[in-house]
TISEKE-865088 format. One record per residue (C-alpha): x, y, z; residue number from 1. Coordinates in nm, 4 decimals, always signed. Each point is the difference from the previous one (the first is absolute). Layout:
<X->X	Y->Y	Z->Z	resi->NUM>
...
END
This chain:
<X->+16.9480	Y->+6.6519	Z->-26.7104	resi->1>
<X->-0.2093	Y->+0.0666	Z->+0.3187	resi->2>
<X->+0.0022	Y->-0.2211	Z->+0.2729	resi->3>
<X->-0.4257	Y->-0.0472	Z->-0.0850	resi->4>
<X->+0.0652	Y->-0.0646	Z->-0.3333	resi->5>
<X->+0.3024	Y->-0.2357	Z->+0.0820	resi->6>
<X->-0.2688	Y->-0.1776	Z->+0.2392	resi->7>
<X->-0.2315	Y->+0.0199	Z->-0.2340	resi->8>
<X->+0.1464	Y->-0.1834	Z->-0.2896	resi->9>
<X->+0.1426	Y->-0.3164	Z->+0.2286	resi->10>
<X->-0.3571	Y->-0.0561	Z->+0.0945	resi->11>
<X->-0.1261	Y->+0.0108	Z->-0.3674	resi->12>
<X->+0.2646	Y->-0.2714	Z->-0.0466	resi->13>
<X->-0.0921	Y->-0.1728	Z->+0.2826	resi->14>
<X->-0.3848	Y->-0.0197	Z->-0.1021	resi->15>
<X->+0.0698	Y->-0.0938	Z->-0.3852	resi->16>
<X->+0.2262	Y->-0.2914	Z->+0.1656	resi->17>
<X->-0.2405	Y->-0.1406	Z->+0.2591	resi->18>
<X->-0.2028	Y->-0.2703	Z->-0.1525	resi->19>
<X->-0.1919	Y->-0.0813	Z->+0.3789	resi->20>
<X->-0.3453	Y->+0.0585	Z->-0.2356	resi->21>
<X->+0.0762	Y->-0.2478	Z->-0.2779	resi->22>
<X->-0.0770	Y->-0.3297	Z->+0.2009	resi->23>
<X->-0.3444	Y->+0.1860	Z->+0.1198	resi->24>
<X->-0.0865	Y->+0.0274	Z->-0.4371	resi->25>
<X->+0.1628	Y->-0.3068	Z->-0.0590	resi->26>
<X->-0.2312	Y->-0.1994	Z->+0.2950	resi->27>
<X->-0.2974	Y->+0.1896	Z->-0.0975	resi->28>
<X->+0.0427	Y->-0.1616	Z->-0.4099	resi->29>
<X->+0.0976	Y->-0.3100	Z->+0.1193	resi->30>
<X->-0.3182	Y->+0.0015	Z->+0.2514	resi->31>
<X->-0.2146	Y->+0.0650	Z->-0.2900	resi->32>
<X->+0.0887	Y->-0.2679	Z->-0.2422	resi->33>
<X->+0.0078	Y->-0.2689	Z->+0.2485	resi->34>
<X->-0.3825	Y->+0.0966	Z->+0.1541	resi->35>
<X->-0.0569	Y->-0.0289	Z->-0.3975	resi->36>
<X->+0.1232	Y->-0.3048	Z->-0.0150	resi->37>
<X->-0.1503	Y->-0.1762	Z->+0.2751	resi->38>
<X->-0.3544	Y->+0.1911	Z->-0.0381	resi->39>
<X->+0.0461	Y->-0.1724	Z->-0.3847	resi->40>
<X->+0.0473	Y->-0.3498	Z->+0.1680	resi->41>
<X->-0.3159	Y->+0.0284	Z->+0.1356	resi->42>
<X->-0.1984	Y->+0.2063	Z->-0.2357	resi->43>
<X->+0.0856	Y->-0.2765	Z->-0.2700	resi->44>
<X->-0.0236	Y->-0.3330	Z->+0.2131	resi->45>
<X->-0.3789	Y->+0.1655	Z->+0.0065	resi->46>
<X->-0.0444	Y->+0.0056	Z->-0.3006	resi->47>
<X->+0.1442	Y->-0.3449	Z->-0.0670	resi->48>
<X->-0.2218	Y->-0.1446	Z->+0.2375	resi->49>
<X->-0.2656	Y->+0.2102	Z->-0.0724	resi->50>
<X->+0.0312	Y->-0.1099	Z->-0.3818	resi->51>
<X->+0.0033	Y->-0.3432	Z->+0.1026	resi->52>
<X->-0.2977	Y->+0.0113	Z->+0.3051	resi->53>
<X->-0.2519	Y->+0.1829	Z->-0.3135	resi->54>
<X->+0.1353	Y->-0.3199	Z->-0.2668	resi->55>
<X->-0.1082	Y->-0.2444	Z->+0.3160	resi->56>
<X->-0.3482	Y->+0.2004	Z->+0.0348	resi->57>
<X->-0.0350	Y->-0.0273	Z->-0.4064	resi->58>
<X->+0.0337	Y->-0.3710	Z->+0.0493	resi->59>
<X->-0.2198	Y->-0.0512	Z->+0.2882	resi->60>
<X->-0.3149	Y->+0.2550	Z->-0.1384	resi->61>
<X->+0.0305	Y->-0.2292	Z->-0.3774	resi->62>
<X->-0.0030	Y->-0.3343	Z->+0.2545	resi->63>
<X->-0.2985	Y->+0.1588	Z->+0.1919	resi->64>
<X->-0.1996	Y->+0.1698	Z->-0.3126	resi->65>
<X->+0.0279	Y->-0.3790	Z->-0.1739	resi->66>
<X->-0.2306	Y->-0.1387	Z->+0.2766	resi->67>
<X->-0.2454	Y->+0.2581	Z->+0.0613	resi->68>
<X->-0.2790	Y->+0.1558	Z->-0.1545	resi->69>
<X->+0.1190	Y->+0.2341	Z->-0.3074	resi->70>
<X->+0.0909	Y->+0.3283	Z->+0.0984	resi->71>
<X->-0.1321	Y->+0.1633	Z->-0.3778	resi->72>
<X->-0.3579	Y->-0.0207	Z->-0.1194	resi->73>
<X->-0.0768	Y->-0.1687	Z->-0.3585	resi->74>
<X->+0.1786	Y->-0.3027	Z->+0.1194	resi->75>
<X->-0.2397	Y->-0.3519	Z->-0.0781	resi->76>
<X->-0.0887	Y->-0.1634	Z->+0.2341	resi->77>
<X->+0.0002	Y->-0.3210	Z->-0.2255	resi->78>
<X->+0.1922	Y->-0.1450	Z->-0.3066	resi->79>
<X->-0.2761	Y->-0.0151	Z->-0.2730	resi->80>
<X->+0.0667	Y->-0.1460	Z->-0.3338	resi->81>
<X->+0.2243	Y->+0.1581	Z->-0.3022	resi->82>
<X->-0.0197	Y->+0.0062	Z->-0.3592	resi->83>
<X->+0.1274	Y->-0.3869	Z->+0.0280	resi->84>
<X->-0.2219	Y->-0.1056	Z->+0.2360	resi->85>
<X->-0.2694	Y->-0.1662	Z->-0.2064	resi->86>
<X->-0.0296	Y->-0.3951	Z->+0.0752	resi->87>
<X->+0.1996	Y->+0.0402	Z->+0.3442	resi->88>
<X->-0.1772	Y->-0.0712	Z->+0.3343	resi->89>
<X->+0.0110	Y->+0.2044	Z->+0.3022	resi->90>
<X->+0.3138	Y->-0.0963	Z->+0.2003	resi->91>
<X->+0.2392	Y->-0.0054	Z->-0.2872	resi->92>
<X->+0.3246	Y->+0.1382	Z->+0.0672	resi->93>
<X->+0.0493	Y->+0.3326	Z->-0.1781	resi->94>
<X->+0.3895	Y->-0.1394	Z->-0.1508	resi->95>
<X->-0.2127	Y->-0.2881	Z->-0.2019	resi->96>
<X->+0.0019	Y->+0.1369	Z->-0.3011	resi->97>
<X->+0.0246	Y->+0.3818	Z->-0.1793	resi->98>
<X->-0.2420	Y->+0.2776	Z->+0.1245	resi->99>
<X->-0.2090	Y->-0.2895	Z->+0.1687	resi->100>
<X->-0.0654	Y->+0.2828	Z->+0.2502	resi->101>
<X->-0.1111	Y->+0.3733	Z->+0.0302	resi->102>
<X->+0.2489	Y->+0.2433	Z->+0.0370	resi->103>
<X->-0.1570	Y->+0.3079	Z->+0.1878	resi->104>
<X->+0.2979	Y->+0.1915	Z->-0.0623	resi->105>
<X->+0.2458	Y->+0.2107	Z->+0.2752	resi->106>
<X->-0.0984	Y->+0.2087	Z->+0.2669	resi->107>
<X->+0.1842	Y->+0.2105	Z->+0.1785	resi->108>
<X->-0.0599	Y->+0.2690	Z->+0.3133	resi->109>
<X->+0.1468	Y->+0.1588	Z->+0.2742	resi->110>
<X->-0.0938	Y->-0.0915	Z->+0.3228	resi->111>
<X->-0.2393	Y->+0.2373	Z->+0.2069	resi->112>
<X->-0.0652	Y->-0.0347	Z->+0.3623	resi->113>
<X->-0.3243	Y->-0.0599	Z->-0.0160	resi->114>
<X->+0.0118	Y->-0.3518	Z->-0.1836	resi->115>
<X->+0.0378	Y->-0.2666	Z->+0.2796	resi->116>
<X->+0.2851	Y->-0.1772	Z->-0.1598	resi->117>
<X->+0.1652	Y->+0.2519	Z->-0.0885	resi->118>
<X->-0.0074	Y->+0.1164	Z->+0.3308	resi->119>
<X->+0.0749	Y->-0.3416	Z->+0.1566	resi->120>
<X->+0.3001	Y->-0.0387	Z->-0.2102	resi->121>
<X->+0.1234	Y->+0.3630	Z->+0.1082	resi->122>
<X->-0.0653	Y->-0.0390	Z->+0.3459	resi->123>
<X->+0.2196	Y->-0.3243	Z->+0.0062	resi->124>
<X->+0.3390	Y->+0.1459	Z->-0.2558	resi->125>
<X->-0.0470	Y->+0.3461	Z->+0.1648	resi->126>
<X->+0.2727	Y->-0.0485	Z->+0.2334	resi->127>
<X->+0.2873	Y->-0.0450	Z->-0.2384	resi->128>
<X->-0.1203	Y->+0.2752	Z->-0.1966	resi->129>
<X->+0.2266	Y->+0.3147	Z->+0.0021	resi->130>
<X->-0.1612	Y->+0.2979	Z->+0.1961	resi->131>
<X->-0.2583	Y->+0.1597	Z->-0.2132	resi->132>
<X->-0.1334	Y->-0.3063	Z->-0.1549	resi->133>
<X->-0.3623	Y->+0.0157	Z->-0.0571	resi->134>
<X->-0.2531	Y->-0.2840	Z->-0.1669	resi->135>
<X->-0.0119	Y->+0.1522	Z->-0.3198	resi->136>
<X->+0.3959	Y->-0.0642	Z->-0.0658	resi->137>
<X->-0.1473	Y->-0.3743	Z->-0.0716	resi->138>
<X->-0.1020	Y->-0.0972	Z->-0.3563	resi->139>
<X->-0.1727	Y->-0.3101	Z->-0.0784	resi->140>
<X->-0.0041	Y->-0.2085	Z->-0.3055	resi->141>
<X->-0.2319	Y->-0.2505	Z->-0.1527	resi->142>
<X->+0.1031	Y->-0.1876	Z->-0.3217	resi->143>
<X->-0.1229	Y->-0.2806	Z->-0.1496	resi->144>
<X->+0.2291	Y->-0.3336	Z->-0.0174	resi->145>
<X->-0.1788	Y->-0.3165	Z->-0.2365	resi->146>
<X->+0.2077	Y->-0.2307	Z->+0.2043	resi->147>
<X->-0.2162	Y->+0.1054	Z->+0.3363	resi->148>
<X->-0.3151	Y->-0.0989	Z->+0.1107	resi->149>
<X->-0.3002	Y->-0.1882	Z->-0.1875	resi->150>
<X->-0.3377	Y->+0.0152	Z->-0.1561	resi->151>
<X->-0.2518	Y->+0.0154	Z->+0.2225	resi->152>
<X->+0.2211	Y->+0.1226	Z->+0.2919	resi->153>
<X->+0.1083	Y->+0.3168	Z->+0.2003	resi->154>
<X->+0.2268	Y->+0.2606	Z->-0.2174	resi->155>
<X->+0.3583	Y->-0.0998	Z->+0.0969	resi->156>
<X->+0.1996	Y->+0.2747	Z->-0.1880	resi->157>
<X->+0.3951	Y->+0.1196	Z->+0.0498	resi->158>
<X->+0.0101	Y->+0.2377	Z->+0.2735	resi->159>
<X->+0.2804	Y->+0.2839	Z->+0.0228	resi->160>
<X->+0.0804	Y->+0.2547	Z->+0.2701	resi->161>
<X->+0.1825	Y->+0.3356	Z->-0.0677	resi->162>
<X->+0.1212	Y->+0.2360	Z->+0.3074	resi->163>
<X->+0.0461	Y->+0.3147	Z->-0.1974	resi->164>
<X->+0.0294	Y->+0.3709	Z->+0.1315	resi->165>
<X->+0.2328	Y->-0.0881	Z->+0.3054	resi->166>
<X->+0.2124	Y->+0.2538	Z->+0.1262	resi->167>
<X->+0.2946	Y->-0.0997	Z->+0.2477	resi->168>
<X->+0.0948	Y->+0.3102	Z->+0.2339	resi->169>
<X->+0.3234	Y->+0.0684	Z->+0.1394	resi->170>
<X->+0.0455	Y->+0.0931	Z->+0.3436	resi->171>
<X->+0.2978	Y->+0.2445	Z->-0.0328	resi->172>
<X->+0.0541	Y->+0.2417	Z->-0.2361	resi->173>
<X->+0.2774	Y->-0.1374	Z->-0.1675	resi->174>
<X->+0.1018	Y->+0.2790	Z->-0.2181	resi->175>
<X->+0.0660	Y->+0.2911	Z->+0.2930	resi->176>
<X->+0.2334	Y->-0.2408	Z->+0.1497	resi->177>
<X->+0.2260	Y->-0.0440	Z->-0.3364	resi->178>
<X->-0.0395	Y->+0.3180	Z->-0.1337	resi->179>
<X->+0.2331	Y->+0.1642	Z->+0.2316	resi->180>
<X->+0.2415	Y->-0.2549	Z->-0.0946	resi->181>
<X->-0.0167	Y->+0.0363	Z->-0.4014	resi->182>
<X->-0.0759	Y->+0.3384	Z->-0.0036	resi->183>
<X->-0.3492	Y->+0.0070	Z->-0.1777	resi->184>
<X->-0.3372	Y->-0.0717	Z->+0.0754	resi->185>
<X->-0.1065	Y->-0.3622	Z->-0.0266	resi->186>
<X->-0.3307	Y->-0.1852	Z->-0.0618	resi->187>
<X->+0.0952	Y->-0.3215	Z->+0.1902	resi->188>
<X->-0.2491	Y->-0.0698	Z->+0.3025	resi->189>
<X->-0.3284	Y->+0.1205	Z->-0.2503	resi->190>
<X->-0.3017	Y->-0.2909	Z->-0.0032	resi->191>
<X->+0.0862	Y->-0.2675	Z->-0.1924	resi->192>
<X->-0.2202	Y->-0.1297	Z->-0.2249	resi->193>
<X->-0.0850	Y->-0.4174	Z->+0.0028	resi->194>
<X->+0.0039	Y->-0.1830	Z->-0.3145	resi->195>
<X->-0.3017	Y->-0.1681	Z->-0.0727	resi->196>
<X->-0.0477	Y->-0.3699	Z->+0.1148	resi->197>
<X->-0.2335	Y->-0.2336	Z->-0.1458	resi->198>
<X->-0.0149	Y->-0.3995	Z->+0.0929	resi->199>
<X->-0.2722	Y->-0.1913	Z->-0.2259	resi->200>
<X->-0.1194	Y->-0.3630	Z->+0.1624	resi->201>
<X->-0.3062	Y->-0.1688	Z->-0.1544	resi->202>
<X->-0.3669	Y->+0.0099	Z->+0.1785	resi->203>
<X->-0.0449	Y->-0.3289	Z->+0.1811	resi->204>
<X->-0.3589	Y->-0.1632	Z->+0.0886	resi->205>
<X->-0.0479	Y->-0.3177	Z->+0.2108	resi->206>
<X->-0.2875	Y->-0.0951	Z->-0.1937	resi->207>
<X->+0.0834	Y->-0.3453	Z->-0.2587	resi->208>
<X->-0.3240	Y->+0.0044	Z->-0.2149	resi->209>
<X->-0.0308	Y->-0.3178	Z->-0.2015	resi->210>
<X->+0.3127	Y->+0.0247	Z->-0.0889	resi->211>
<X->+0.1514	Y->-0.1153	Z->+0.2810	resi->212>
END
């Protein structure tokens, strides 16, 4: 054997036994999975407190949309008198006895912008709304209840909010970070969507008629 080839084949040995490169690999890995884990800390304490901020707004618009003006036309104005209402005067509480009261029915709509409580109510939840949020993610509800209101005075029906449509966006992109790691691609860090929320309160009115 040649004195090249005899140099040769030591450094061949040499290179298959020096592992200097490993702990480069091995620190880039471990790099990766621990930037996952602490961009996953924070993308999901957003979303838990984003989850909880939009339940908070669902409960303030159904405390706001109780006391205003309704937000959905074809709601009365005034409880008029139902099938049982023959023989009862005006001020009669609608719970005094079976269908003593009209019952207009539900209705339902999704807020617009350009309906003033809507608007109001928007304006005032808006800022624990997840980015994206618009006025039209709010759905109102108006449903008659015989045990509100009486004959003769203002409509007081059960009022319910719904926050629908909201979409809660991560700020890193969760799956390039741990696909590296596992070896595939991975969907984590995609726009997650909110379940909806819905709070129902009844309508309230200051107003006491006769019967109070």
């Amino acid at each position: 054997m040649s004195v090249f080839r005899l140099s040769l084949t030591r450094a061949l040995r040499r290179y298959r036994r020096d592992e200097a490169g490993a702990t480069l690999v091995e620190f880039a890995l471990v790099v990766l999975f621990f930037l996952f884990l602490i961009f996953a800390v924070i993308d999901f304490g957003r979303l838990a407190f984003t989850w909880s901020s939009a339940q908070k707004a669902t409960q303030l618009a159904a405390r706001l949309a109780a006391v205003r003006e309704p937000v959905c036309a074809g709601v009365p104005a005034m409880t008029t008198r139902g099938a049982g209402g023959a023989g009862y005067r005006f001020g009669t509480m609608c719970r005094a006895a079976a269908n003593l009261c009209q019952d207009p029915g539900t209705v339902t709509c999704v807020g617009v912008a350009g309906n003033a409580t809507a608007a109001e109510i928007f304006g005032q939840v808006r800022p624990l709304l997840p980015v994206g949020a618009a006025v039209g993610n709010m759905r109102f509800t108006y449903r008659y209840d015989a045990n509100l209101g009486f004959l003769g005075g203002p409509y007081v029906p059960m009022v319910t909010v719904d926050l629908e449509g909201l979409q809660f966006v991560f700020v890193s992109n969760l799956g390039q970070l741990i696909g590296p790691v596992i070896g595939q691609a991975s969907t984590l860090g995609a726009n997650v969507p909110l379940p909806r929320m819905s709070i129902t309160t009844p309508g309230e009115d200051l107003a006491l008629g006769t019967a109070g």
